[in-house]
GUFI-112089 format. One record per residue: residue in three letters; x negated, y, z negated of N, C-alpha, C in turn; residue number from 1. Coordinates in steps of 0.2 Angstrom, whole numbers, plus 2048, in hexadecimal, padded with zeros to 3 digits. Layout:
<atoms>
ALA|X|Y|Z|X|Y|Z|X|Y|Z|NUM
...
</atoms>
This chain:
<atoms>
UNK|7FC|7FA|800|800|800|800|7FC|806|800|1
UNK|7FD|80C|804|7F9|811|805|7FC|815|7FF|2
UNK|7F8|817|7FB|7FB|81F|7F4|7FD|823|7F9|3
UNK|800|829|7F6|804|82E|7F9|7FF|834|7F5|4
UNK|7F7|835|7F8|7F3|839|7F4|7F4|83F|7F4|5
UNK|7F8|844|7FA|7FB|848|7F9|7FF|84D|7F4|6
UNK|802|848|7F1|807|84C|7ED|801|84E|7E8|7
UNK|805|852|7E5|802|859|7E2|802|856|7D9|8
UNK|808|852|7D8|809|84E|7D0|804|847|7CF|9
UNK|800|846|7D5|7FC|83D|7D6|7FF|83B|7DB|10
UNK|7FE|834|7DA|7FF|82E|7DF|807|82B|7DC|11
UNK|80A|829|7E4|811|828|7E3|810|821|7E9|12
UNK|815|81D|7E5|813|815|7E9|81B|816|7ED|13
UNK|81C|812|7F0|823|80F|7F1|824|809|7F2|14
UNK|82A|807|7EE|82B|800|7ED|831|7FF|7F0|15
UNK|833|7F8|7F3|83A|7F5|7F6|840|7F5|7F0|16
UNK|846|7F6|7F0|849|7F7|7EC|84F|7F4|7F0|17
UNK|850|7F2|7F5|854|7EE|7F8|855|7EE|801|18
UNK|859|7ED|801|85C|7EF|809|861|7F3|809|19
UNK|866|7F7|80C|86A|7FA|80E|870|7F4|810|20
UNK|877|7F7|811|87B|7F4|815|879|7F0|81D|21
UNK|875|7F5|820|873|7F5|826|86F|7F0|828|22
UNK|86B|7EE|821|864|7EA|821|85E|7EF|821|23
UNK|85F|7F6|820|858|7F8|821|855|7F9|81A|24
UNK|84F|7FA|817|84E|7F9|813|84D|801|80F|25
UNK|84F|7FF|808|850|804|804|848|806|7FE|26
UNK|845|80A|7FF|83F|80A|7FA|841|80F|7F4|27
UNK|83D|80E|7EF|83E|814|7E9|839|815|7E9|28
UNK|835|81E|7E8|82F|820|7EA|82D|820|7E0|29
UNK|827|820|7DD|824|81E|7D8|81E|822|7D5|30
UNK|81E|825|7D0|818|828|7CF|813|822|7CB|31
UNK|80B|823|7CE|808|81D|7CC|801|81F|7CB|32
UNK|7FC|81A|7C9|7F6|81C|7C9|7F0|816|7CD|33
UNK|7ED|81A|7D3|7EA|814|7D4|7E5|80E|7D0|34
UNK|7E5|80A|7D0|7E1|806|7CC|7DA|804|7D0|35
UNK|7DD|7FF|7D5|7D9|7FE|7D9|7DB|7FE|7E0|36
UNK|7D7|7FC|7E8|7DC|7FC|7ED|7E3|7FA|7ED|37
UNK|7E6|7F4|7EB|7ED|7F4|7EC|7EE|7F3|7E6|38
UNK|7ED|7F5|7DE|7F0|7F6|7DA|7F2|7FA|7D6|39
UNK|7F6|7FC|7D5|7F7|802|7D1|7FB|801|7C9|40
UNK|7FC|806|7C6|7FF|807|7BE|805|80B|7C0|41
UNK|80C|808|7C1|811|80E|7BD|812|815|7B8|42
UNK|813|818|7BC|811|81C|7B8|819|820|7B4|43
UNK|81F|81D|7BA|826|81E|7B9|829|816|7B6|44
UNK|82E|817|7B5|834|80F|7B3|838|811|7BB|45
UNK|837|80D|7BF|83E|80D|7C6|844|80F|7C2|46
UNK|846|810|7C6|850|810|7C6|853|80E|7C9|47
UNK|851|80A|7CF|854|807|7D4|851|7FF|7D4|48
UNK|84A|7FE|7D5|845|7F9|7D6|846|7F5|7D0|49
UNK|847|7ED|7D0|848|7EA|7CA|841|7E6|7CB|50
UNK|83F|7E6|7C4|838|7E0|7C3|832|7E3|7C1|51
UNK|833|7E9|7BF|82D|7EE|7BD|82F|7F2|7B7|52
UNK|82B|7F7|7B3|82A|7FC|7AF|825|800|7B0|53
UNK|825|805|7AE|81F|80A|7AC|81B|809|7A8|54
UNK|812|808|7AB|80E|803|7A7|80C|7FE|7AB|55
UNK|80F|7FB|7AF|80F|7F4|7B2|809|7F6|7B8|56
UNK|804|7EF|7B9|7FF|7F0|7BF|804|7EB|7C3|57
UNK|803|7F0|7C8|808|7ED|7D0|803|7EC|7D4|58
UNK|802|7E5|7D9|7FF|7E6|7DF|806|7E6|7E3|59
UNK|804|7ED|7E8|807|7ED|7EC|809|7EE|7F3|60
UNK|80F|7EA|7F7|80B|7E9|7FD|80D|7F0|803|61
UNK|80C|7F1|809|80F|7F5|80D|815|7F4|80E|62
UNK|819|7EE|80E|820|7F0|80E|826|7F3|809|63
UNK|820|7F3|802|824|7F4|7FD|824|7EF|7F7|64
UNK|825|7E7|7FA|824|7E4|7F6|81F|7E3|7F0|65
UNK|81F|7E1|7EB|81B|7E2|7E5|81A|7DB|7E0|66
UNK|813|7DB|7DD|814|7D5|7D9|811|7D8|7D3|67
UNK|814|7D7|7CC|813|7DB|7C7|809|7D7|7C4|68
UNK|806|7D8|7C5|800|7D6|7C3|7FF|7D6|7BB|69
UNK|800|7DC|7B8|7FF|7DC|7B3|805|7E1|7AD|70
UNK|807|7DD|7AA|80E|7E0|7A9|80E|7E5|7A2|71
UNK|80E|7EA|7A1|80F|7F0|79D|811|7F1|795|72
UNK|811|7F3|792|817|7F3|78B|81E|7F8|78B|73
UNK|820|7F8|792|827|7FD|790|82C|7F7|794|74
UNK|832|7F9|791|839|7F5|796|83A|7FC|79A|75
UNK|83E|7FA|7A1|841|7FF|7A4|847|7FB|7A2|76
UNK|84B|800|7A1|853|800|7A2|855|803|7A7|77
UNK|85D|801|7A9|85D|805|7B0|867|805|7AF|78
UNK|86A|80B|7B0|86F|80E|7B1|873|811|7B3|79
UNK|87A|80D|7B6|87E|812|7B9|885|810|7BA|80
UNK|889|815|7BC|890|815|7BC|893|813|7C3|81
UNK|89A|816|7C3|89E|816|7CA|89D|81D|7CD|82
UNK|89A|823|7CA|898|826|7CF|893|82A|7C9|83
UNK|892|831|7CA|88C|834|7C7|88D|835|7BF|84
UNK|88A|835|7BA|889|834|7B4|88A|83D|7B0|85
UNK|88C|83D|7AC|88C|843|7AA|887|848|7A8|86
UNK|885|84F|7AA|87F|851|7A4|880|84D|79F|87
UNK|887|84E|79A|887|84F|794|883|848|790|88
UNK|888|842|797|885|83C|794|87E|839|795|89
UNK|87A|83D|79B|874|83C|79B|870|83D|793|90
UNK|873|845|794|870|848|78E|870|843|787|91
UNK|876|841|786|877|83E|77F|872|835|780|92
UNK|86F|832|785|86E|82E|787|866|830|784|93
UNK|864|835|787|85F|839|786|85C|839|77E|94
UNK|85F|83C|77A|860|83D|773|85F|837|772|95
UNK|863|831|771|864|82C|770|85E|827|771|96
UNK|85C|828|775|854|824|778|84E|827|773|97
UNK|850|82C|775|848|831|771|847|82D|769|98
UNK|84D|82B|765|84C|829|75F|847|81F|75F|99
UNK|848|81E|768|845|816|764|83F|815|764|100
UNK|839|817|767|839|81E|76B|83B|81C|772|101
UNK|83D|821|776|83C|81F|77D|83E|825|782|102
UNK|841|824|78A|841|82A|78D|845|828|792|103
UNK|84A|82D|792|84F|82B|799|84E|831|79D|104
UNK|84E|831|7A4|84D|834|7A9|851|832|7AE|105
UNK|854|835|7B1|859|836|7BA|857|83B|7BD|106
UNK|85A|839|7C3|859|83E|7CA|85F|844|7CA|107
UNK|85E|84B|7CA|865|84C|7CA|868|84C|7CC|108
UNK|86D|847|7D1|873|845|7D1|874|841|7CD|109
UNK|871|83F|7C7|873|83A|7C1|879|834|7C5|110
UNK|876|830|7CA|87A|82B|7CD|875|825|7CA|111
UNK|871|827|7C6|86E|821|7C2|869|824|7BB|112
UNK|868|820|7B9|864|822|7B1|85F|81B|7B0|113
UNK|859|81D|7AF|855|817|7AB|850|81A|7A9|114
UNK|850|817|7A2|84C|817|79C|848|813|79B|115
UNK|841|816|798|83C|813|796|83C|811|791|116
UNK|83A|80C|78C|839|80C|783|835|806|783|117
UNK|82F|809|77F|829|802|77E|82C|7FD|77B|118
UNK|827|7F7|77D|82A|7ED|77B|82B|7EF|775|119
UNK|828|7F3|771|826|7F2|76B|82F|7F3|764|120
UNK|832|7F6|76B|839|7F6|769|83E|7F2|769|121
UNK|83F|7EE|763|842|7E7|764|849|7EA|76B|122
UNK|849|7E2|76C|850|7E3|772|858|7E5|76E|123
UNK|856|7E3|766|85F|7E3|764|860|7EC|762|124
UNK|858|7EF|762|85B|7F8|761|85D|7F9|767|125
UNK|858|7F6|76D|85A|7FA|774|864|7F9|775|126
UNK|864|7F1|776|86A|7F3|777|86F|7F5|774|127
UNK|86F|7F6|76D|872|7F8|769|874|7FF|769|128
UNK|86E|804|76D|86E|80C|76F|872|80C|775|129
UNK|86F|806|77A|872|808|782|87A|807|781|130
UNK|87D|802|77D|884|7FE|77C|888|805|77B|131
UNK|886|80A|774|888|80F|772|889|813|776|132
UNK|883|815|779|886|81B|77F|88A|819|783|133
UNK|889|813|786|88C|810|78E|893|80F|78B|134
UNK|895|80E|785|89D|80C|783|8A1|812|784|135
UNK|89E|817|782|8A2|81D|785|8A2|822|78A|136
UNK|89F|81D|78F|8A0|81E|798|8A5|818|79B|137
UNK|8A9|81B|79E|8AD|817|7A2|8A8|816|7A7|138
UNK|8A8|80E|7A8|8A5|80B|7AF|89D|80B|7AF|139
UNK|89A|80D|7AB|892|80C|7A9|892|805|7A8|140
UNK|889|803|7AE|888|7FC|7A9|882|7FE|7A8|141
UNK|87F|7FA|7A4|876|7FB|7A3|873|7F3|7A5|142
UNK|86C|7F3|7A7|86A|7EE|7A7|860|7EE|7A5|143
UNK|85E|7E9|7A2|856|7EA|7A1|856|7E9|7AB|144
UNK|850|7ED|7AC|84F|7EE|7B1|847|7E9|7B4|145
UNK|845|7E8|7AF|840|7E3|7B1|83C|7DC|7AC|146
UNK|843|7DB|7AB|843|7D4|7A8|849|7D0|7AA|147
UNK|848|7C9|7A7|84D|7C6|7A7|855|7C7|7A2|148
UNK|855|7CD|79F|859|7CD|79A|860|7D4|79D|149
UNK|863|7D1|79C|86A|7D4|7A0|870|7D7|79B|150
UNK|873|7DE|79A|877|7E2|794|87B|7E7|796|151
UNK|880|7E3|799|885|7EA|79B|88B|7ED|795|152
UNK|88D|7F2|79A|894|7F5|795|897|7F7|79A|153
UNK|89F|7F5|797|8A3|7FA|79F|8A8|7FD|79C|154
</atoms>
């Protein structure tokens, strides 16, 4: 995968995040740190790409595809509704995270939200934070974004 050495904040990777309807392929762009030629360190949690977090060393290929080489100490979580999320409930998701410790971040259309919080945070606080914000959104689910462990609310 060639960096994107241009940008002015580092090195941004792209990773495959699926296909389209169409079949064309859909990438999330990445801020990262180069390691070595095809390896890199997250430097974000995806929001879209499942099977990583921020931390993780990625060898990465030119089409996107990715094999996590060396895996990090954060979860990503990854969230979203049936259409855009609220300031208010970003915000309150916000708050909420800061205390495990952790960080949520979206795009501003908030048509999705993922949070960072180190392993070091048992699973039963994370879901017990996500559970309480998402219960009070209609049609939010959340899910861990790069492991096997799966935690919705609707």
């Amino acid at each position: 995968m060639t960096p994107d050495l241009q940008s002015p904040t580092g090195t941004h990777i792209r990773l495959l995040a699926g296909h389209a309807g169409s079949g064309r392929p859909v990438f999330e762009v990445l801020p990262a740190r180069l390691v070595q030629s095809d390896l890199f360190e997250l430097a974000g949690s995806p929001g879209m790409v499942l099977g990583c977090a921020a931390g993780d060393v990625l060898r990465v290929a030119d089409d996107g595809q990715f094999e996590v080489v060396e895996q990090g100490e954060n979860w990503c979580i990854q969230a979203a509704g049936l259409g855009p999320l609220s300031p208010e409930s970003f915000a309150a998701l916000e708050e909420a995270v800061a205390d495990l410790p952790g960080m949520a971040e979206a795009p501003s259309h908030l048509r999705f939200i993922v949070v960072t919080v180190g392993r070091t945070v048992g699973l039963p606080a994370i879901e017990r934070v996500m559970d309480t914000w998402a219960a009070g959104i209609a049609g939010v689910e959340w899910w861990f974004g790069n492991e096997d462990h799966s935690a919705s609310s609707a």
